[in-house]
C-alpha positions, 0 to 999 in steps of 0.5 A: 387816483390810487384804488385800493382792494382788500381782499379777506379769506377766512382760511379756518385754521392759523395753520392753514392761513399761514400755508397760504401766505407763504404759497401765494407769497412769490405770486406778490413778487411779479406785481405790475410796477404800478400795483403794491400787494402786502399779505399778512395774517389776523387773528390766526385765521385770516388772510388779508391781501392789500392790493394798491394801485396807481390809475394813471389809465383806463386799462389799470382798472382791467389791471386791477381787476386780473391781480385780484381775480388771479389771487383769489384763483391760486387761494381757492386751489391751495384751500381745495389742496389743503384740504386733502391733505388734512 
């Protein structure tokens, strides 16, 4: 079975959907082998995260649910950084 999350952040600005994308991208980098994550931005404001993994056991669940929690922590401290910085 294959479980997929899309996660959406209005980040306001392209200016500010980009800086995410390239602050969180190396965060992509030390996904679990069975978890796939791609980020990209829409419509210049958004940014989208697409977090696909293979449930081969319970635990992929728990798996599933720390890469989502830990990307939207690391993108609501970069948004409340950004923002003090504008």
């Amino acid at each position: 079975m294959r479980l997929e999350v899309i996660i959406n952040i209005d980040a306001g600005d392209s200016r500010t959907a980009e800086a995410l994308l390239k602050s969180l991208m190396p965060d992509d980098k030390g996904a679990p082998e069975n978890v796939s994550i791609s980020s990209y931005v829409v419509s210049g404001k958004y940014l989208i995260y697409r977090i696909g993994i293979d449930l081969k056991a319970s635990e992929d669940f728990l798996t599933t649910a720390n890469v989502v929690d830990d990307i939207l922590r690391h993108a609501a401290l970069l948004i409340k950084l950004l923002s003090t910085l504008k």
